[in-house]
C-alpha positions as CSV (number, residue, x, y, z in Angstrom):
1,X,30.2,11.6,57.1
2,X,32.9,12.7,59.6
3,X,34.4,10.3,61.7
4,X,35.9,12.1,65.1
5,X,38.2,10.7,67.1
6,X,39.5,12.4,70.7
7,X,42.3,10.7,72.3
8,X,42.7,11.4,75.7
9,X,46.1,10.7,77.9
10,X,44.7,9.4,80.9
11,X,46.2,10.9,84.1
12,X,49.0,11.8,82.1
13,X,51.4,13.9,84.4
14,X,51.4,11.0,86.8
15,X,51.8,8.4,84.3
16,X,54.4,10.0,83.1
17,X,55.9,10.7,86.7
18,X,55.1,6.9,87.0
19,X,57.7,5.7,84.2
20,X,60.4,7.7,85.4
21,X,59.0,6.6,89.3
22,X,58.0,3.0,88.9
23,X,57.8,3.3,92.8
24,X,54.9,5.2,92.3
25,X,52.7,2.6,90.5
26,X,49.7,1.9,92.0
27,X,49.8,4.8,94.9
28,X,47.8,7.6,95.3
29,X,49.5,10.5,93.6
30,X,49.2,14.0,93.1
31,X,50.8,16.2,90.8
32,X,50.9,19.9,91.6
33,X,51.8,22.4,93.6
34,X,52.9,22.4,97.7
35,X,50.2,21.3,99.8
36,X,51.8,23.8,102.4
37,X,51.6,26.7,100.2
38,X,49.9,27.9,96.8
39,X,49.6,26.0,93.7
40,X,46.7,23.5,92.6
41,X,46.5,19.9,91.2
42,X,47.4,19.8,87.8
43,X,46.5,15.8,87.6
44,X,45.5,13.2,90.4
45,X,45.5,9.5,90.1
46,X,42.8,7.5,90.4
47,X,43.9,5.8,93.8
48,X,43.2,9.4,94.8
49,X,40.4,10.6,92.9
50,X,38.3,8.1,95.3
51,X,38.8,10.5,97.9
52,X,37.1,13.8,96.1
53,X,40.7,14.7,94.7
54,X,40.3,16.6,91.3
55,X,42.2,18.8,88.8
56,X,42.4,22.6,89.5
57,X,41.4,21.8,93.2
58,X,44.1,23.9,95.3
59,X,46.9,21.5,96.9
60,X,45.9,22.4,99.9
61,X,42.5,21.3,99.7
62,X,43.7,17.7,98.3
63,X,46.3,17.5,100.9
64,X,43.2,17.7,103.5
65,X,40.8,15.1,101.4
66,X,43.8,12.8,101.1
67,X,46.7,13.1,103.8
68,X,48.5,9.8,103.0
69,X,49.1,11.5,98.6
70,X,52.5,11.5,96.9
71,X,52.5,15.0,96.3
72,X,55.4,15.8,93.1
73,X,55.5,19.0,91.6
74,X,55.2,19.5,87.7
75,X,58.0,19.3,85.3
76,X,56.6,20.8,82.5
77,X,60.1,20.8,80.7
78,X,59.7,17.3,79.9
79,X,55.9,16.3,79.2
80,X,56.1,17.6,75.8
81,X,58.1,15.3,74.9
82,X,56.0,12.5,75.4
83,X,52.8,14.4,74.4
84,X,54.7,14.7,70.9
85,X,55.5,11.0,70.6
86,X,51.6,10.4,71.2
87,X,51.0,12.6,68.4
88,X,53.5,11.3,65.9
89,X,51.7,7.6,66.6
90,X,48.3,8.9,65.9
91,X,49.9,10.2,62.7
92,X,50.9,6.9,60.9
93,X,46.9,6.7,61.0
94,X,45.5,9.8,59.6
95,X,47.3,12.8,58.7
96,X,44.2,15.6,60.7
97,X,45.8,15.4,63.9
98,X,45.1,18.4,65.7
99,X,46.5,18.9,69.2
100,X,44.1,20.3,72.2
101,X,46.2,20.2,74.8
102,X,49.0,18.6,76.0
103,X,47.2,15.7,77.0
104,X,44.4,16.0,74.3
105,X,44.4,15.1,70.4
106,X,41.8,14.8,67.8
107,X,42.0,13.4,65.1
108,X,39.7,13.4,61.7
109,X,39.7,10.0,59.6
110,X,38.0,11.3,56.8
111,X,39.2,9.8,53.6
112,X,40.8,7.3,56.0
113,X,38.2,4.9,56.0
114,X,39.0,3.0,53.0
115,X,42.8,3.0,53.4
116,X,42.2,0.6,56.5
117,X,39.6,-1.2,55.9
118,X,39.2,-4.9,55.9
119,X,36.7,-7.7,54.7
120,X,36.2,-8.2,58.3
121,X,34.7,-4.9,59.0
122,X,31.2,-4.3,58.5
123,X,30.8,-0.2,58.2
124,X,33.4,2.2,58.0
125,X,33.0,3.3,61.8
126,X,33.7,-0.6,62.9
127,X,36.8,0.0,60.6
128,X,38.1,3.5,62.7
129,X,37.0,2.1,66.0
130,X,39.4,-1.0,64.9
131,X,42.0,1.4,63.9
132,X,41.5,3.0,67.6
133,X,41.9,0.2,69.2
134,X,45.6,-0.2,67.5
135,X,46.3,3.0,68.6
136,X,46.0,2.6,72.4
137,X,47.9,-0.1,72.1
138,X,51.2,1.1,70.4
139,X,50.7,4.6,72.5
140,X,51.4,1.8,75.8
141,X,53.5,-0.6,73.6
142,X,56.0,2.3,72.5
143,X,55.7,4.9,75.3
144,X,54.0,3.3,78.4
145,X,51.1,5.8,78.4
146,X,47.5,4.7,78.8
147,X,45.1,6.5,76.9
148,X,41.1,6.3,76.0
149,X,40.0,7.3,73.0
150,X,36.4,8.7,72.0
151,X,35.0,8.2,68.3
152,X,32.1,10.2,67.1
153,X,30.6,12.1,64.1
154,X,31.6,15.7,65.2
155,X,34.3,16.8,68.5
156,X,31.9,17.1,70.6
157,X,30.6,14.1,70.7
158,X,34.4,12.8,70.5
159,X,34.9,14.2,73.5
160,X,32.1,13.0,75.3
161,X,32.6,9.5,73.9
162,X,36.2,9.6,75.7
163,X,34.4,10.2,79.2
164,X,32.7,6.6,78.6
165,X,35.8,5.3,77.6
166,X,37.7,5.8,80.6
167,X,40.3,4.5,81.9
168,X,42.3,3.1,79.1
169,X,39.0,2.2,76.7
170,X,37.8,3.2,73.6
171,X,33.9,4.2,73.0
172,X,32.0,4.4,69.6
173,X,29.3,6.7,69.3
174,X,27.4,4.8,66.1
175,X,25.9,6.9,63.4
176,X,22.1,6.8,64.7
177,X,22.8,6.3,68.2
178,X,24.0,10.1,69.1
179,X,20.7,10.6,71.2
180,X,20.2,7.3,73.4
181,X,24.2,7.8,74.3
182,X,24.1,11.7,75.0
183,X,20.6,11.7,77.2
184,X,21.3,10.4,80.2
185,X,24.6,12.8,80.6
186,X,24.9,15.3,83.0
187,X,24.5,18.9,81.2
188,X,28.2,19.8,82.3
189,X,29.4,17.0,79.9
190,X,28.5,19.1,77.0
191,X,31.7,20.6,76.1
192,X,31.3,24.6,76.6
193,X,28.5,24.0,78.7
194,X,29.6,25.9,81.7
195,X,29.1,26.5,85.7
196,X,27.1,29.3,85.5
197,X,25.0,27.5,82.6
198,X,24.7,24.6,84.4
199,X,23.1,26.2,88.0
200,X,21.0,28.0,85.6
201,X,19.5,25.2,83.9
202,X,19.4,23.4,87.4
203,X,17.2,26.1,88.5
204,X,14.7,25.5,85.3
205,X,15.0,21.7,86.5
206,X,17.0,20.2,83.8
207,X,20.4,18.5,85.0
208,X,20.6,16.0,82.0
209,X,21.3,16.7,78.4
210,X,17.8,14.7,78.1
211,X,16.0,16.9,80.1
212,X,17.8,19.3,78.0
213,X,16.5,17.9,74.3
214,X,13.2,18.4,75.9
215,X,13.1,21.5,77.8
216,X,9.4,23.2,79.1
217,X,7.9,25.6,76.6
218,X,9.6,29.2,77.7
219,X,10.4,29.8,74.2
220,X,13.2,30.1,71.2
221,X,14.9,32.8,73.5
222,X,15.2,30.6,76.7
223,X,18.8,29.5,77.7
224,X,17.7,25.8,77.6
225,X,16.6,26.5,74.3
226,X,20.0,27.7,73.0
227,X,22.0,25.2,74.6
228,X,19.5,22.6,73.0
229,X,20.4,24.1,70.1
230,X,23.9,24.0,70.6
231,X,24.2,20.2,71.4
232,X,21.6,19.2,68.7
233,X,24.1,20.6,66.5
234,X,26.8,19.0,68.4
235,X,24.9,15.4,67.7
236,X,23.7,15.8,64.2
237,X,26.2,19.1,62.2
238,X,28.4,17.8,60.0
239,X,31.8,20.4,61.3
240,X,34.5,20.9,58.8
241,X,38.2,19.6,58.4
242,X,39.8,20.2,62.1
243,X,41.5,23.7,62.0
244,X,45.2,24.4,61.8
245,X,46.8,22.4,65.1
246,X,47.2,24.2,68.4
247,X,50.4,24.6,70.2
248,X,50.5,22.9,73.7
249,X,50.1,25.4,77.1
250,X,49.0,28.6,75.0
251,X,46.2,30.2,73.6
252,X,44.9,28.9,70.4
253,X,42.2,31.2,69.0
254,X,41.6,29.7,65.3
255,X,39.7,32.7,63.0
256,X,35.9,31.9,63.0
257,X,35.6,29.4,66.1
258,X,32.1,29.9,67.9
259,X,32.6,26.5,69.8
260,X,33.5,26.8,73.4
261,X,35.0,29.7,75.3
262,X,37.6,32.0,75.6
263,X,39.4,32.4,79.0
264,X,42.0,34.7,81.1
265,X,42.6,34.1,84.6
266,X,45.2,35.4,87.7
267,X,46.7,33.5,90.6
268,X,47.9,36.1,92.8
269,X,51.4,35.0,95.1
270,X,49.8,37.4,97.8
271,X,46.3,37.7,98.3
272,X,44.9,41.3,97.5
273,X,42.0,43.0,99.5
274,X,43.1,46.3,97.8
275,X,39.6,46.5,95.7
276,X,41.6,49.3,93.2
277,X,44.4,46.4,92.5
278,X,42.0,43.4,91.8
279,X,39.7,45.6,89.4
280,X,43.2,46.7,87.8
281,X,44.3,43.0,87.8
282,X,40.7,42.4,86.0
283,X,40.9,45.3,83.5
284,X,44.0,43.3,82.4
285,X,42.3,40.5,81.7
286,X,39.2,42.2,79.9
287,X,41.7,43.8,77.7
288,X,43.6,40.1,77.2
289,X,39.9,37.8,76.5
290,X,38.9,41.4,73.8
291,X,42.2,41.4,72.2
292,X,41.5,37.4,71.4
293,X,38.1,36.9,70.7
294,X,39.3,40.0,68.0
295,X,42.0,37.5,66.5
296,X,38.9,34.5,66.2
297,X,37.2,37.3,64.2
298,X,33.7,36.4,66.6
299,X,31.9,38.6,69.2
300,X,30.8,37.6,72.9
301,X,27.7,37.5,74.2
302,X,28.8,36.0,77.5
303,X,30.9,37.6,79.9
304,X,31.8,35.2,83.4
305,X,33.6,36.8,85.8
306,X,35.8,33.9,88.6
307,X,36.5,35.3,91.8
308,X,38.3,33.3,94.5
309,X,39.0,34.2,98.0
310,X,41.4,33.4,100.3
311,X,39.8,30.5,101.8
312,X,39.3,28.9,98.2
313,X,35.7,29.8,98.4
314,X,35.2,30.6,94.8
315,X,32.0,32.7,93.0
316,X,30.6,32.7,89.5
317,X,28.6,35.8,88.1
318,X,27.9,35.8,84.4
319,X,25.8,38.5,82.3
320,X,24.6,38.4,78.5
321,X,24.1,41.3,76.3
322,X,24.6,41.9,72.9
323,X,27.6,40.4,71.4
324,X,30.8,42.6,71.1
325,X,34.3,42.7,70.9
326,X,34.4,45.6,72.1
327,X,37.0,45.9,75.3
328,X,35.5,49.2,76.9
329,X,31.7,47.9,76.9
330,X,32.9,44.1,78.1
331,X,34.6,46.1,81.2
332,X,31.6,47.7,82.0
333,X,30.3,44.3,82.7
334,X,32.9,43.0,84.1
335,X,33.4,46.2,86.5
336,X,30.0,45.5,87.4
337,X,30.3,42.0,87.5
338,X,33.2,42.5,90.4
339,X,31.3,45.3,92.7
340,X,28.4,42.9,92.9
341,X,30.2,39.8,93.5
342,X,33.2,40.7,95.7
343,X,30.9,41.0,99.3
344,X,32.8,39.1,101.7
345,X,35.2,41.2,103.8
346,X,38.0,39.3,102.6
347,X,41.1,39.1,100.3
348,X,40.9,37.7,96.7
349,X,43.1,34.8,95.5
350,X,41.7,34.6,92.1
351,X,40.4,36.4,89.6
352,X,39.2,35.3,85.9
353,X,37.7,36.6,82.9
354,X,35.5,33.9,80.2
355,X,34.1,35.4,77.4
356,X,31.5,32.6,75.8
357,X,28.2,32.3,73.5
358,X,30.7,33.3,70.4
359,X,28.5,34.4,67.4
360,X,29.7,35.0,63.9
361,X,29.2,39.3,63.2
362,X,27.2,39.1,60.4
363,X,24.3,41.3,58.1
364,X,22.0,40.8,61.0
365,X,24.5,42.3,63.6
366,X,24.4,45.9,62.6
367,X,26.2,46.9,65.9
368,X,29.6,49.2,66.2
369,X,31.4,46.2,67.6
370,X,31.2,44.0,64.3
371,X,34.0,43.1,62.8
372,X,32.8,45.4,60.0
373,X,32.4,48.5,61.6
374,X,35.1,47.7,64.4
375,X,35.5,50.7,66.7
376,X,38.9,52.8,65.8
377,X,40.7,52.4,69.1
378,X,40.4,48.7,68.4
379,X,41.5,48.8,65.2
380,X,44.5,50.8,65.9
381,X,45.5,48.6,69.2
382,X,45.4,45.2,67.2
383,X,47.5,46.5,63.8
384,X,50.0,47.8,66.3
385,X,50.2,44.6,67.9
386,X,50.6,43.0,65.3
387,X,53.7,44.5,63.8
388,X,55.4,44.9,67.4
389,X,53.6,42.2,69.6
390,X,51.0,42.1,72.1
391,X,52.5,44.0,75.3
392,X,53.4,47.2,72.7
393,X,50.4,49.1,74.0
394,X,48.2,48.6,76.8
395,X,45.1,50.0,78.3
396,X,46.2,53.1,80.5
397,X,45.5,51.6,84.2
398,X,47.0,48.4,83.0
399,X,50.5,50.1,82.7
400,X,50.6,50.9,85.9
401,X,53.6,48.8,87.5
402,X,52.6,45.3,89.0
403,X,52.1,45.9,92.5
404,X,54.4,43.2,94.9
405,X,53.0,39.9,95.0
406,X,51.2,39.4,91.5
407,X,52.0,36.2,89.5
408,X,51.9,36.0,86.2
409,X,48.7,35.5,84.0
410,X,47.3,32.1,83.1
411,X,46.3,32.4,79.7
412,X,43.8,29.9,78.0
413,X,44.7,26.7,79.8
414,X,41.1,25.5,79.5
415,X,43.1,22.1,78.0
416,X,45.2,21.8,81.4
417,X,42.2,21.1,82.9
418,X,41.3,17.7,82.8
419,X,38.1,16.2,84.1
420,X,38.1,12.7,84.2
């Protein structure tokens, strides 16, 4: 049986900021950007989290929740650092360490369970939740960093199991006990369980991965059916060895992957109400979320389009058709997506592209956008990227030069996000 472990910094660009600021110990501290100008909270501390303060909330906004907050901007230079020394502790423990994010490790003890264990531990899981334990403790002992750490027969329940642990615990999902501890969770802790999934399944009445286990009778088709699908799996599949590790602050879009979500989004310095340059600015990421769910070798059935104004008042619209990877036909959903969407008369902040429900193309997908019977434009794009890199040939419009005021694309920081 797998044995899962997630390890999860807690708050860790403030504790870091902390060690290098023991003044700040104990205060209410955000990390992010100006609270006078753009930017968004990369991490909060709990001091200010009391106060409705959260991660990927705009600086502004937390600067109005919680006046009295350290605001320090991010020094991204020198987090790695400490993420790595994290990751070479949770090493002298199992060699399947696989990094999530900068902030985020898993770690597989397969094989391990024997190696550690003692006449004092009664099952192999009391053995790795033992082990666990040690490694909180030398992560604070040798680098000051608390951390919670979630145990659990696949990642997803990992990751969920962290939540519980919080702050600085650790939480053992026990073979047999997947149910009782996932039911009374809100749906949104399923990981790739999204906004737009969430309101939907609101709608049908289910707000609890309980409710969700036993949704009403609209069939194998329903959306609560699929997601109940998804997180019975997620309780009770048995995943394989953790995939090939994933490089800190960029995309990681391991061959196969179906589990969560692939995602693009744009920050603009100045906001645009020029509707040709947003739909440009969103043809760029189409052609970004295509080019990767290509590389996982999957195809999308989901396409959510993220569209911020001005004022932070931010929109969801998703759509679901048949799966592709196909950038023309996912722009004619996102196209659509952003004319029926965008109907306030004013400027866009933020735009984003997700691409989810990832499917395998298989026998039973006899469609042009398989992987099989790829179409020849897309063949011919990726082999030339390959040899000379991604920005060697673009879609037409998105060649056009960068009108003043765009900032650069966030690519797949879904691991920067952290929710507590």
């Amino acid at each position: 049986m797998a044995r899962i472990a997630c390890l999860d910094l807690d708050t860790f660009f403030v504790s870091v900021e902390r060690l290098l600021d023991p003044s700040l110990v104990g205060r209410p501290v955000v990390i992010g950007g100006d609270p006078r100008g753009r930017g968004v909270v990369t991490s909060a501390s709990y001091e200010v989290r009391a106060y409705g303060v959260r991660s990927g909330m705009s600086a502004w906004e937390a600067s109005r929740l919680a006046p009295h907050a350290i605001f320090r901007p991010p020094r991204h230079g020198i987090y790695g650092e400490w993420a790595a020394r994290v990751r070479t502790i949770a090493e002298r423990r199992t060699p399947l360490v696989q990094t999530a994010s900068i902030d985020e490790f898993f770690l597989d003890f397969r094989g391990c369970e024997r190696l550690w264990a003692l006449p004092t531990d009664a099952t192999p899981e009391d053995t790795v939740l033992r082990v666990c334990t040690l490694i909180r403790g030398d992560v604070f002992a040798e680098t000051g960093l608390p951390c919670s750490l979630g145990i659990g027969r696949t990642r997803s329940l990992a990751k969920m199991a962290t939540g519980k642990a919080k702050p600085a615990g650790v939480w053992l999902v026990r073979p047999g006990q997947e149910e009782a501890f996932v039911r009374p969770l809100p749906v949104r802790k399923l990981p790739g369980l999204g906004p737009v999934a969430e309101a939907a399944l609101a709608e049908a009445g289910i707000v609890t991965l309980g409710q969700l286990l036993d949704p009403p009778a609209e069939g194998e088709g329903s959306l609560a059916a699929a997601w109940a699908a998804r997180l019975r799996e997620a309780m009770e599949g048995e995943p394989p060895p953790l995939a090939p590790d994933r490089p800190a602050f960029r995309e990681h879009d391991p061959r196969g992957a179906t589990d969560g979500s692939i995602s693009n989004e744009r920050t603009f310095h100045a906001d645009l109400a020029d509707r040709r340059l947003v739909r440009e600015q969103v043809r760029g990421l189409v052609e970004r979320v295509a080019w990767r769910v290509r590389q996982r070798e999957v195809l999308a059935r989901t396409l959510t389009l993220k569209l911020r104004y001005a004022d932070f008042h931010t929109i969801t619209r998703g759509t679901t058709g048949p799966p592709t990877d196909d950038e023309r036909r996912l722009l004619e959903r996102a196209t659509m997506l952003l004319d029926t969407a965008w109907t306030r008369p004013a400027p866009i902040r933020l735009v984003g592209i997700q691409l989810s429900n990832l499917v395998l193309p298989g026998p039973q997908l006899a469609l042009p956008s398989s992987r099989r019977a790829r179409p020849a434009p897309s063949r011919a794009i990726d082999a030339v990227r390959a040899r000379f890199g991604y920005d060697a040939i673009r879609l037409g419009a998105a060649l056009h030069a960068e009108p003043p005021g765009l900032g650069a694309a966030a690519g797949g920081l879904a691991g920067m996000r952290r929710t507590p």
